[in-house]
N, C-alpha and C positions, 0 to 999 in steps of 0.2 A: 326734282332733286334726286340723284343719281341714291343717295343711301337710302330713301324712300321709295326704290322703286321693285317692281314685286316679282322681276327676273333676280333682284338679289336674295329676295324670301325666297323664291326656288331653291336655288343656288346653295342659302344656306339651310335649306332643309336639307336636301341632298348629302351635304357635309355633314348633318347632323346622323343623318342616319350610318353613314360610312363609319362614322364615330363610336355609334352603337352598337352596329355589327364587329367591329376592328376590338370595342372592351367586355363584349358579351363570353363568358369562360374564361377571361383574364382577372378577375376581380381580385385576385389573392399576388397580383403584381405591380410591387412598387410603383405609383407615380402612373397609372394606368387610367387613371380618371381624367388627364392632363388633354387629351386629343377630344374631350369634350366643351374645353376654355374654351376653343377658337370660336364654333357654327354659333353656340350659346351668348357668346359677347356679340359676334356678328347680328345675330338676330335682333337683342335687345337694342343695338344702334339704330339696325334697320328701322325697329316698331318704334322706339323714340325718332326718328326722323319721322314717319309718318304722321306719327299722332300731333308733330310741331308742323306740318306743312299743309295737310290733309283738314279743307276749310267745313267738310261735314262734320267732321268730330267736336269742333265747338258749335255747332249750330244744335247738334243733337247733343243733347248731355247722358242718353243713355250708350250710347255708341263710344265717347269718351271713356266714360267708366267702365266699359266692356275690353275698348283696348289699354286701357293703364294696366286695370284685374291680369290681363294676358300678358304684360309687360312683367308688372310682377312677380308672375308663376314663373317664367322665362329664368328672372333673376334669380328665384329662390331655387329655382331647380338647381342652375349653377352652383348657386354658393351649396346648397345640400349636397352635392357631390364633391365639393373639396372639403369640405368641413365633416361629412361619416364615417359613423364607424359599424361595423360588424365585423362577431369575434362569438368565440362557443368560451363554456366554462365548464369544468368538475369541481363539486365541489362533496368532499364528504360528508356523512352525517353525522351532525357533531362537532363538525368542521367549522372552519371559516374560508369564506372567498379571498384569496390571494393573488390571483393574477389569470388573466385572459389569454386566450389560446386562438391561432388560425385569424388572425385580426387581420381587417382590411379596413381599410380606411385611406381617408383624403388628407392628403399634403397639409391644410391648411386646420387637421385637426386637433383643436387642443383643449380635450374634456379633461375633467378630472382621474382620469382610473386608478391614480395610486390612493384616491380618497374616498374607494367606491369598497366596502365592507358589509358583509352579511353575515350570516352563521344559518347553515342548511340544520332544521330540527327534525326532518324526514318526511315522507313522502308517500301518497296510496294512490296506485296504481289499479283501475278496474279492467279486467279482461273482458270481451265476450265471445264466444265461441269459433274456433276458427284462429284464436291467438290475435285477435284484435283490440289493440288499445283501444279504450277510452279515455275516459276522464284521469286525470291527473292532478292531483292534490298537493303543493309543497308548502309546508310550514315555516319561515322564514324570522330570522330575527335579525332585526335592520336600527340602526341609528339614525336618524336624521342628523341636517348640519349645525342643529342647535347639541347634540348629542343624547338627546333626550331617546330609548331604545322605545321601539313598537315590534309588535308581532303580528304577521300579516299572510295570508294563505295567497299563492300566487299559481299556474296552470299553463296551459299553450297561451291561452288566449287575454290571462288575464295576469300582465307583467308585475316587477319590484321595478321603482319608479326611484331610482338614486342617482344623485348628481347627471339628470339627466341620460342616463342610463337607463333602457329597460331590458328586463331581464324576464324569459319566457322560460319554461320549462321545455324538455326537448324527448325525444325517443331515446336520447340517448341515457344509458341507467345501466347499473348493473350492481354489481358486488366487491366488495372492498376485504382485504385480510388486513386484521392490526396485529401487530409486530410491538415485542417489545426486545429490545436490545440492552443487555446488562453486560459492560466494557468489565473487564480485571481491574482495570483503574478507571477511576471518573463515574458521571454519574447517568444513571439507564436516560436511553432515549427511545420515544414513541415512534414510530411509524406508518404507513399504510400503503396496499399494493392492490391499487385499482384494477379489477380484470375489465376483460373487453365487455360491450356493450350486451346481457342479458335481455330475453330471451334469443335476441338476434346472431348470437356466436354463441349458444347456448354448449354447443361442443367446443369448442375451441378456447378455456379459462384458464389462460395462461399469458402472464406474464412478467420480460424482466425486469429484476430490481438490482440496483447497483447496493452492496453493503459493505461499505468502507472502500478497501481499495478490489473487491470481487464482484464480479458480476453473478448473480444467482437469477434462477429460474422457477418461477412459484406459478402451479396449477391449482388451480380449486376442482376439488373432486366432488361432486355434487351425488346425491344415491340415491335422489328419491325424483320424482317430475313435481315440478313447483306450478304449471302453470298446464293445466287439460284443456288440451284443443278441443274437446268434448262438451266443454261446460263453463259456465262463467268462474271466472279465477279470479284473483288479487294476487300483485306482485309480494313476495312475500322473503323472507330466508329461511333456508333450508333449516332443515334437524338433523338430517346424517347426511354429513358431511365432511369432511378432511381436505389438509394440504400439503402437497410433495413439493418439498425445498429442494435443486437440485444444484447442489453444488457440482464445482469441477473432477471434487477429490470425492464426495460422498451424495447419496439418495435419501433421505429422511422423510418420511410421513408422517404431521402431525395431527392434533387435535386440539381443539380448547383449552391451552392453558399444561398443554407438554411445551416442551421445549429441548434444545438440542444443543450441544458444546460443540463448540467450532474455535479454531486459534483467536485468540484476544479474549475469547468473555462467552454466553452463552444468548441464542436466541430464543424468545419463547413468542409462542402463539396466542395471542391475548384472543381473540375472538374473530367474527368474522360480521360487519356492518354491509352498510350500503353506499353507494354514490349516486346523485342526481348530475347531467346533464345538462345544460341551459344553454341557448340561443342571446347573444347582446346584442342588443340595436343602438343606436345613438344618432339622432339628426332634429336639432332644435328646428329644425326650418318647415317641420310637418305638420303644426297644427296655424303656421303662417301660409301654406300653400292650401290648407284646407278652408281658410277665411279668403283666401283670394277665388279658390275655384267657384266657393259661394257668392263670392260676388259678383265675378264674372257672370256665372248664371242668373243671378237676380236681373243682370243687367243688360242681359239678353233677352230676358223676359220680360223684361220693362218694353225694349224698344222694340220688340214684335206687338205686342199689346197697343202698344201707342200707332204703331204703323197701322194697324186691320182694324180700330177702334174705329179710326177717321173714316173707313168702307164698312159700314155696318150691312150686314144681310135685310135685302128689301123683300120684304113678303108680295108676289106678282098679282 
């Protein structure tokens, strides 16, 4: 049978790998997972044709369940790649999780994200010498879909588990300015002005914020070293410290809780917090490819076992 024959497994290996190589540095582009439908269905026809034609596989019943196991992983691979997602998040401390950033994902995905809610409660960072992260510790307050809230400490390694979504902690971190804004009329609004990723742009704490209809330019002036490459540290915020608001028309340097008139109403400087970073994963089909790879092995194991059993080693 032409669809069971193993110049077509070639054939679609070969397509598979061209597939791999053609989406490997494309992943943040629309509809890019698509050139991997074709070798992937190919294939699965292929090993269903064999496994229906091929009279060893029911004779052996560990050989069977070795090629089903394989058929499986084949299909779940497929569908895991149109159905994922990965995506980064900031979220403040004190904050709540609002929306995913840098997302990729598969055509055919459709998680929940508008129903995915946390609130970051902050975070400890361990240095050791040399400016090398460790350990990382985030404090997390989560609802389940009953709504019932938990609180749960999450790290690199050890995710928040919502609607299918996991959520890791990441390198990325830094420091956050809160802003309060008081209009002439109406009523004050909160703010925050995320700087670039600490210690990693430790020189470069600047950036912009759009307020109202002006775009402004906010540095964080840091005065002291937060973090000795000499000695184990913890990520920490500073004590002297300030930030330069730079308007089009004016330079203002504030502090904790100054503030500064500008047309409409007046800005103040509420304090200066933190931001965490996170890695999002999303692919229900990975602890299904994990029960298929085990099976497949058991069932490889089975039938080397049962083959070398039948030739037992003769003492001469």
């Amino acid at each position: 049978m032409a669809l069971a024959s193993l110049r077509l497994t070639l054939f679609c290996l070969v397509l598979l790998l061209a597939a791999v190589v053609f989406i490997y540095g494309r992943e943040d582009v629309p509809g890019v997972t698509l050139p991997l439908v074709l070798p992937l269905s190919m294939l699965s026809i292929n090993l269903l044709a064999a496994i229906l034609t091929n009279k060893a596989f029911r004779r052996q019943l560990p050989l069977l369940v070795f090629h089903l196991a394989l058929l499986a992983i084949i299909v779940l691979v497929g569908v895991g790649r149109m159905t994922y997602l990965r995506a980064t998040s900031e979220v403040v401390t004190g904050g709540e999780h609002q929306a995913m950033d840098r997302v990729q994902a598969g055509p055919w995905h459709r998680g929940a994200m508008d129903s995915v809610h946390f609130e970051n409660l902050g975070f400890r960072i361990e240095y050791k010498p040399g400016v090398k992260r460790d350990a990382t510790v985030n404090k997390i307050r989560w609802r389940d879909e009953s709504g019932i809230p938990h609180t749960t400490e999450i790290g690199d390694q050890v995710p928040l588990l919502v609607h299918g979504y996991r959520f890791y902690t990441s390198s990325n971190k830094g420091f956050s300015a809160l802003f309060r804004w008081e209009p002439g009329q109406g009523a004050a609004e909160l703010g925050a002005v995320s700087f670039p990723s600490y210690p990693a742009n430790k020189d470069t704490q600047t950036s912009n914020w759009r307020l109202g209809t002006e775009d402004i330019r906010v540095t964080l002036n840091i005065r002291e070293q937060l973090i000795d490459p000499e000695k184990t540290s913890q990520f920490r915020l500073p004590g002297a410290h300030d930030v330069t608001v730079d308007f089009s028309w004016r330079v203002a340097t504030l502090q904790a809780g100054e503030s500064v008139l500008i047309p409409g109403g007046r800005l103040v400087y509420v304090g200066l917090t933190t931001w965490m970073g996170y890695n999002v994963f999303y692919d229900w089909t990975m602890p299904w490819l994990l029960a298929a790879c085990a099976l497949a092995v058991m069932a490889l194991g089975w039938h080397f076992w049962r083959k070398f059993a039948l030739r037992p080693w003769q003492a001469s």
